[in-house]
N, C-alpha and C positions, 0 to 999 in steps of 0.2 A: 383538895380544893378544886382540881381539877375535872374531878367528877361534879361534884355540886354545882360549881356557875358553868359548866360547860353548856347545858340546856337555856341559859342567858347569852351564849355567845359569847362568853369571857374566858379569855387564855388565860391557864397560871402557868409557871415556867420560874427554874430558878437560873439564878447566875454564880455559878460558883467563882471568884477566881483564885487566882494563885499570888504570886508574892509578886505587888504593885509597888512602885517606885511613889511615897506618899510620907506627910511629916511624920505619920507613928512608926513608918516601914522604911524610912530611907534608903537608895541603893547604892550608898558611901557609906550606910550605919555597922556597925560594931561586928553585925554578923550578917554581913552584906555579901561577903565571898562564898560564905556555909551555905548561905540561901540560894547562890547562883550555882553552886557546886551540888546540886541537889534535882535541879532543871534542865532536862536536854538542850535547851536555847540559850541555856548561860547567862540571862540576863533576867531583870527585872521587866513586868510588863509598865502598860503607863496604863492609867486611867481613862484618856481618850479611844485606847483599845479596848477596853471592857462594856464602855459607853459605845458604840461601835456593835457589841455585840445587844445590847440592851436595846437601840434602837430599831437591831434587827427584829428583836421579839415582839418591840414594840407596833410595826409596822405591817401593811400588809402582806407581807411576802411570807411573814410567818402565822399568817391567820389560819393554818390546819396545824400548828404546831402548841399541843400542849400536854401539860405532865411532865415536862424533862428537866432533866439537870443540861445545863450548858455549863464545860469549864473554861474559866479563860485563863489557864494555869503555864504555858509553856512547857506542856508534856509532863507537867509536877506528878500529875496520878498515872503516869503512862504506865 
């Protein structure tokens, strides 16, 4: 996609994250230790972090930036 509208001036870009603190994911939930024991940062991210990076790609600081994966993982795929 990033080839295609790129000649429109349209970024694609994805946002990967990693295990968010949210009602399907809870970071009290059942396997909420497994999941921090899995991430160099030991914790769950939040969602105001992920939006955070979405608004980066949104904006124009990121207007040469397309094609990519962004992860907002806490070192998950490190």
């Amino acid at each position: 996609m990033a080839r295609e509208l790129g000649s429109a001036d349209i970024t694609v870009n994805l946002v990967q994250p990693g295990p968010i603190d949210s009602a399907l994911n809870p970071a009290d939930g059942d396997s909420a230790d497994y999941i921090r024991s899995l991430v160099p940062l030991a914790r769950y991210g939040t969602p105001e972090e992920v939006a955070g990076v979405v608004a980066f790609l949104a904006g124009p600081q990121a207007g040469f930036m397309t094609g990519s994966v962004v992860t907002v993982g806490s070192g998950m795929n490190a």
